[in-house]
C-alpha positions in Angstrom: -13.1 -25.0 -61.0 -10.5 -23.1 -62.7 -11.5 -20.5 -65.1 -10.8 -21.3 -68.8 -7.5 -19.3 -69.9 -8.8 -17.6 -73.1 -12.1 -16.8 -71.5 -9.8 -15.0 -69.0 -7.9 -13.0 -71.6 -11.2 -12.6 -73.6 -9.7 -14.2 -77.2 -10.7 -17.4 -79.1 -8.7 -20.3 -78.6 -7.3 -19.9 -82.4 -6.1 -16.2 -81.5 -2.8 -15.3 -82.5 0.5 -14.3 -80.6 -0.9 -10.3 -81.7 -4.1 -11.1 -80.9 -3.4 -12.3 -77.0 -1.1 -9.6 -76.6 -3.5 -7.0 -77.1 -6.1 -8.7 -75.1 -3.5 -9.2 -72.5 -2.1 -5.3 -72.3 -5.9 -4.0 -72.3 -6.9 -5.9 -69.3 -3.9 -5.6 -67.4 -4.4 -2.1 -68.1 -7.9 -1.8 -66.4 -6.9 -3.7 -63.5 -3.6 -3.1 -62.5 -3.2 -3.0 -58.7 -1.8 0.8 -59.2 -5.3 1.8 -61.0 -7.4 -0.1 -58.5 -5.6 0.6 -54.7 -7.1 -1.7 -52.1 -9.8 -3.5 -55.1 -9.1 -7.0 -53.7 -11.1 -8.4 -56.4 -9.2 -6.3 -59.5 -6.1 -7.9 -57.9 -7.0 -10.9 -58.1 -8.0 -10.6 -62.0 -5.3 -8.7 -62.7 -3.6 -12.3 -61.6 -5.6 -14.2 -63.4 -4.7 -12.5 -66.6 -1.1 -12.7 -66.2 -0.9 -16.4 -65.3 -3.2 -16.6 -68.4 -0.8 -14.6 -70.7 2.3 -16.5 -69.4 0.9 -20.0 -70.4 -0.8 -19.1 -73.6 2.3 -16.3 -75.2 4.6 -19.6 -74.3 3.6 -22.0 -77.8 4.7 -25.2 -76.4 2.8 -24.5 -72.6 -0.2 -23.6 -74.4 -0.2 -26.8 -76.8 -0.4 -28.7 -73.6 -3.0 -26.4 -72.3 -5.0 -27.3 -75.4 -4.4 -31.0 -75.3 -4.7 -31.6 -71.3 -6.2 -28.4 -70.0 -5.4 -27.5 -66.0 -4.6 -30.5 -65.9 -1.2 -30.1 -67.3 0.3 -27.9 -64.5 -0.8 -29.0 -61.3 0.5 -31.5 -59.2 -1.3 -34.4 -58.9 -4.1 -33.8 -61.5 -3.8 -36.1 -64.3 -5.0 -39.2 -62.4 -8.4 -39.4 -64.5 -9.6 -38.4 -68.2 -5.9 -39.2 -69.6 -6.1 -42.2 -71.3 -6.0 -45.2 -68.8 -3.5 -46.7 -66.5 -0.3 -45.2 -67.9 -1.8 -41.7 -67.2 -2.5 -41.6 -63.3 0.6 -43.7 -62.5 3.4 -40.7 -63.8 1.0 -38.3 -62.7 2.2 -34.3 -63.3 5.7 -34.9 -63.9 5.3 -37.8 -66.8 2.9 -35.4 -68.8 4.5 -32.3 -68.2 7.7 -33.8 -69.4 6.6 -35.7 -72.4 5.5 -31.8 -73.7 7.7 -29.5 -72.4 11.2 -32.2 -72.0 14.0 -29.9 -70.3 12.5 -26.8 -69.5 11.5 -27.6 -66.0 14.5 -29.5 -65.0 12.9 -32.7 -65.7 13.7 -35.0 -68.5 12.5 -38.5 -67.3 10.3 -39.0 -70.2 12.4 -37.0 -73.3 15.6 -38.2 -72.4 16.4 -41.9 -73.7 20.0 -44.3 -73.6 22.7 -42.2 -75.6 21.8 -39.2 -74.6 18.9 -38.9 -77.0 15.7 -37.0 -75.9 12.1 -36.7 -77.9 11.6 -33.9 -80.2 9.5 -30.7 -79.5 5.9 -30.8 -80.8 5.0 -28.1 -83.2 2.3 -26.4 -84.0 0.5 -25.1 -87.2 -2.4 -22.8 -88.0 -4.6 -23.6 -90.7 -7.5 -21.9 -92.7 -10.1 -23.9 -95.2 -13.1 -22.7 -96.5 -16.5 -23.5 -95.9 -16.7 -25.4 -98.6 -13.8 -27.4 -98.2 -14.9 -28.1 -94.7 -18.5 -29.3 -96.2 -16.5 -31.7 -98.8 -12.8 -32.2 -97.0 -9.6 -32.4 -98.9 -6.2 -33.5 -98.7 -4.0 -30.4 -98.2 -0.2 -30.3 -99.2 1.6 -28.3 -96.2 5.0 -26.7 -95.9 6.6 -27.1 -92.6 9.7 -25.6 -91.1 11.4 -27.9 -88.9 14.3 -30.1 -87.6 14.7 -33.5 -89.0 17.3 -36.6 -88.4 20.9 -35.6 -89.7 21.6 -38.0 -93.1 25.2 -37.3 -92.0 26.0 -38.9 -88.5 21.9 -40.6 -89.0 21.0 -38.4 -85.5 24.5 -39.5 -83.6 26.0 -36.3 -83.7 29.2 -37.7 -83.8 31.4 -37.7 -86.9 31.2 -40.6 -89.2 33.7 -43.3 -88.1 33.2 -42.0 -84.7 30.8 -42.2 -81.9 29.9 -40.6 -78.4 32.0 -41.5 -75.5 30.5 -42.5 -72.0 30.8 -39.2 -69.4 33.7 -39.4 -67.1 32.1 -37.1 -65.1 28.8 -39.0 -64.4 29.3 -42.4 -65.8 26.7 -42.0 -68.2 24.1 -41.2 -65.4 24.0 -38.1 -66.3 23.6 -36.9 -62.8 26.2 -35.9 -60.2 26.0 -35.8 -56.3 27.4 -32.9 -54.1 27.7 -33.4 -50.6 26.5 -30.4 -48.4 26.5 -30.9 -44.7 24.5 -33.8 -43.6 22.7 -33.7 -47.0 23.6 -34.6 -50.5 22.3 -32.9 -53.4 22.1 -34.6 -56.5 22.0 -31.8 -59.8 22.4 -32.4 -63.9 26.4 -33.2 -64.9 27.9 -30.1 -65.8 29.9 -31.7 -68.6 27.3 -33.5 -70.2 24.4 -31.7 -69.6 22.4 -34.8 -68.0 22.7 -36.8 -71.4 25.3 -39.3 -70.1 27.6 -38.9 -72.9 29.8 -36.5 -74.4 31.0 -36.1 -78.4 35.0 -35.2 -78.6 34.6 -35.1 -82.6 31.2 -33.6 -83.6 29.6 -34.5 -87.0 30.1 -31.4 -89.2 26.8 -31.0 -90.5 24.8 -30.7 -87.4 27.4 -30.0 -85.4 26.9 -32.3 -82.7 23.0 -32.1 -82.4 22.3 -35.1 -84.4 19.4 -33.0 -86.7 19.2 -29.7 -88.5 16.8 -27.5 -90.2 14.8 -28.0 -93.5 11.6 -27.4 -94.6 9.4 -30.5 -95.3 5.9 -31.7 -97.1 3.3 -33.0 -95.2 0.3 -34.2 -96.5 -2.8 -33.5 -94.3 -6.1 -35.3 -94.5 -9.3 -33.2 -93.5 -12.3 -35.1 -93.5 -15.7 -33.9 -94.9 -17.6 -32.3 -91.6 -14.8 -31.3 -90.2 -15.9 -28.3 -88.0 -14.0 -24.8 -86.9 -11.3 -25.4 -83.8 -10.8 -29.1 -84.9 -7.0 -30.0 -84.2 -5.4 -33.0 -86.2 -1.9 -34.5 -84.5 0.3 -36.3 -86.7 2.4 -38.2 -84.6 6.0 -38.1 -85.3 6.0 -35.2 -87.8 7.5 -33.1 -85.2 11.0 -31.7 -84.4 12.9 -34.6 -84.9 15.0 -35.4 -81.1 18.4 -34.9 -80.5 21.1 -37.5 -81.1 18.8 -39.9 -82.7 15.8 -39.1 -80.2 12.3 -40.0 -81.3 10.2 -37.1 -83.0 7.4 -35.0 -81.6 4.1 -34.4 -82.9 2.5 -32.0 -85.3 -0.7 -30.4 -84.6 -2.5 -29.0 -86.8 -5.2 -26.2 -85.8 -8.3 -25.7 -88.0 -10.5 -22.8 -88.8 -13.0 -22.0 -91.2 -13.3 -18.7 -93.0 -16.6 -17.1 -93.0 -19.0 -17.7 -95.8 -20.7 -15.0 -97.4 -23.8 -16.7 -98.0 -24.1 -19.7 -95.0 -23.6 -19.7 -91.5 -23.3 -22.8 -89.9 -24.4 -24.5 -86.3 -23.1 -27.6 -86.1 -24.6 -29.8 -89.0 -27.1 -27.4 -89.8 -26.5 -24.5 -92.5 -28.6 -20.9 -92.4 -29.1 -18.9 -95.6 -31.1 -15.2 -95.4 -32.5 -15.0 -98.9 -34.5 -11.7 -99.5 -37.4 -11.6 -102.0 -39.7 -9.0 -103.4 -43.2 -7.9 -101.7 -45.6 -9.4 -104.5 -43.5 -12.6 -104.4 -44.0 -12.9 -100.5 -47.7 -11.6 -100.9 -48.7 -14.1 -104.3 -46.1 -16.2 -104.1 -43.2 -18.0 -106.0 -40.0 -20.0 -106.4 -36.7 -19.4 -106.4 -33.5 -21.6 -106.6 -30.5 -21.1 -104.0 -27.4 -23.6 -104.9 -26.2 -25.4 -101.8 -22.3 -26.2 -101.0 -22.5 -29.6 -103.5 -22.9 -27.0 -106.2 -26.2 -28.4 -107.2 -29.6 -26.2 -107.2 -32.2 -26.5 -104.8 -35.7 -24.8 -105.6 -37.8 -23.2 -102.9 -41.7 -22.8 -103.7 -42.9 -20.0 -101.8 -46.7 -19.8 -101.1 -49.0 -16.6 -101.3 -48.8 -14.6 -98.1 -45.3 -15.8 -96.9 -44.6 -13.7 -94.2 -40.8 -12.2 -93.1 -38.7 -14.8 -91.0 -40.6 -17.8 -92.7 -38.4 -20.5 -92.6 -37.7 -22.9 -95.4 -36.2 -26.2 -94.0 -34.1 -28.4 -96.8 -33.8 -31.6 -95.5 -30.1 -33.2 -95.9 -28.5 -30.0 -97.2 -26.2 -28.9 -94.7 -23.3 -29.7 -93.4 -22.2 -33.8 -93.7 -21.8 -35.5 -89.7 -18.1 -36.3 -89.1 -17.5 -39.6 -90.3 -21.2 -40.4 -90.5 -23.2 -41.1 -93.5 -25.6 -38.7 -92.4 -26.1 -34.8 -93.0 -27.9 -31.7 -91.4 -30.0 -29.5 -92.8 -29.9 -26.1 -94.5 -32.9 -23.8 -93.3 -33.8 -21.3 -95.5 -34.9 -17.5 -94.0 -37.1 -15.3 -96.1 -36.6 -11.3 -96.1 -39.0 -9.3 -97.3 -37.7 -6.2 -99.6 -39.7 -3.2 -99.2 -40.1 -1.4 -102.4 -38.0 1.8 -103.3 -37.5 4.2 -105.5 -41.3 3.9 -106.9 -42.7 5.6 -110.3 -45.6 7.7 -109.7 -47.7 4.9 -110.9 -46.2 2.3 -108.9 -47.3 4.6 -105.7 -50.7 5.5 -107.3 -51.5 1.5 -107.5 -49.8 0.6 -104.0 -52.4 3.6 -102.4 -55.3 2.4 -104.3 -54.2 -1.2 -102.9 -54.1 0.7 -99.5 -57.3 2.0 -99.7 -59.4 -0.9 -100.9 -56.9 -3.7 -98.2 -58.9 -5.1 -95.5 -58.4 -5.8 -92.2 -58.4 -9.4 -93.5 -55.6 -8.7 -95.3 -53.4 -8.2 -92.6 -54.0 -9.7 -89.8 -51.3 -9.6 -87.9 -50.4 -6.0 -87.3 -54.1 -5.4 -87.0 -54.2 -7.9 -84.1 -50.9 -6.2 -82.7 -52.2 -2.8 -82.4 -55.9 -3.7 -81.2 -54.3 -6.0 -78.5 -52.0 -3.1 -77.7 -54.8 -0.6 -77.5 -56.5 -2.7 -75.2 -53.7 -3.4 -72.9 -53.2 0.3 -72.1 -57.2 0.8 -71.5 -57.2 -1.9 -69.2 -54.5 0.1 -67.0 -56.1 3.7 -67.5 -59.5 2.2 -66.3 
């Protein structure tokens, strides 16, 4: 099994471009061939992370990494997990050409009649907060892209005109050239493959059917919704050329840190320290949970540190469930500082007059430790 491509580089899968790069420069660094002569293994690493870099730096091979894995690139590897009988029966070249289109020479599956071929897919990066994530929203986005031309309405030609059938090609959009016994067949030079050609371009887009404009998406991010989550809206991304159908936007999730909470799936974690003589005669305290409502804790006489505190229902709500986690509660003990001199003169009288009852524990540690290291002297 091949090794996952940002585990090779080292990085999260929402790094940045600046992010990989560094990753990328460090490791090639430490295992370059010339810094490890005749290390058959660093060689092969230093492989690794440059197939890695090359499919991650590239933003439209690594949405297909994200979406299909391996998978995407190699020959002959889509025929299970992809979604049922239209999957296995294109195999490498339908996939790879419904994300990348042109750049491999393909085509099949971006171009359409007219010369029209599907829009790129786009990408875009997105930060919530915790508590956004605990209660979702609908988020107003501002996207850079291509859209349809209002002019020619994604023709390209001028209005009153329209594209003319190749005379090179026919409108196959492929020639043939005979070499030898063989005949090659390659993409029509004057058409570039799209079968037709526009004498009188529309002077808006100049001929490409769309241009560039910034548009408003609305997103919807459900309540749950957890760090890494990516949301397609189909459609919303670069519109094609010459009236081609539009790609997909994807949107990548992460959640900022919270200062307070951590979370682990459904469940939330909160360190709450409290004062010696609360943890020794015990108390309550109230903590206020992502809802904004208060939640009291009662904690009993001779809480020790790393008690746990479970709140039932107070985490983090289950993806389009009714149901929630729960948000565990971790008690810290403060140790005193800064004491008066009468503060120290009661805390050594309490010293003097403790038991052994009164702490059990570390007198149990140190007796059980004592005796270990007789046992071995004996």
């Amino acid at each position: 099994m091949k090794r996952d491509l940002y585990e090779t580089l080292g990085v999260a899968k929402n790094a940045d471009e600046k992010e990989l790069k560094s990753a990328f420069r460090k490791l090639a660094m430490k295992y370059h061939p010339d810094k490890n002569p005749g290390d058959a293994a660093a060689e092969k690493t230093f492989k690794e992370i440059n197939e890695a870099y090359e499919m991650l730096k590239d933003p439209q091979k690594r949405a297909a990494y994200d979406r299909y894995g391996h998978a995407a690139f190699e020959q002959g590897g889509m025929g299970n997990g992809f979604g049922g009988a239209g999957a296995g029966a294109g195999g490498f070249s339908d996939i790879f050409e419904d994300i990348f289109g042109e750049m491999m020479g393909g085509g099949r599956q971006r171009r359409s009649s007219g010369g029209r071929e599907r829009g790129a897919d786009l990408r875009y990066n997105m930060e919530i907060s915790l508590e956004e994530a605990f209660s979702g929203k609908t988020a107003q986005i501002r996207v850079p892209t291509s859209i349809t031309c209002d002019v020619c309405t994604g023709s390209g030609a001028k209005p009153g005109t329209s594209p003319k059938t190749c005379g090179t090609c026919h409108g196959s959009g492929r020639v043939r050239a005979a070499q030898g016994f063989f005949s090659i067949e390659r993409t029509c030079p004057t058409c570039g493959g799209r079968g037709q050609t526009i004498t009188d371009p529309c002077g808006k887009c100049h001929g490409q059917g769309r241009v560039t404009e910034e548009r408003t998406l609305s997103v919807n991010i459900p309540a749950g919704i957890e760090d890494g989550t990516r949301i397609r809206l189909s459609g919303e991304g670069e519109a094609g050329l010459r009236g081609g159908p539009s790609g997909d936007l994807y949107i990548f999730l992460s959640v900022r840190p919270h200062e307070f909470y951590q979370r682990d799936g459904a469940d939330l974690y909160c360190s709450v320290p409290i004062s010696m003589t609360t943890a020794a005669l015990g108390g309550k305290f109230d903590v206020t949970t992502l809802d904004g409502t208060k939640s009291r804790v009662t904690v009993p006489e001779g809480t020790q540190a790393g008690k746990q505190f479970r709140l039932k229902g107070k985490g983090m709500p289950v993806l389009r469930s009714a149901q929630s986690g729960d948000l565990y509660i971790q008690i810290q003990i403060e140790t005193p500082q800064k004491l008066t001199k009468r503060q120290r003169e009661l805390l050594q009288e309490f010293e003097q007059i403790s038991s052994k009852d009164n702490n059990p524990e570390s007198t149990g540690f140190f007796a059980r430790m004592k005796d270990f290291f007789d046992t071995l002297s004996d």
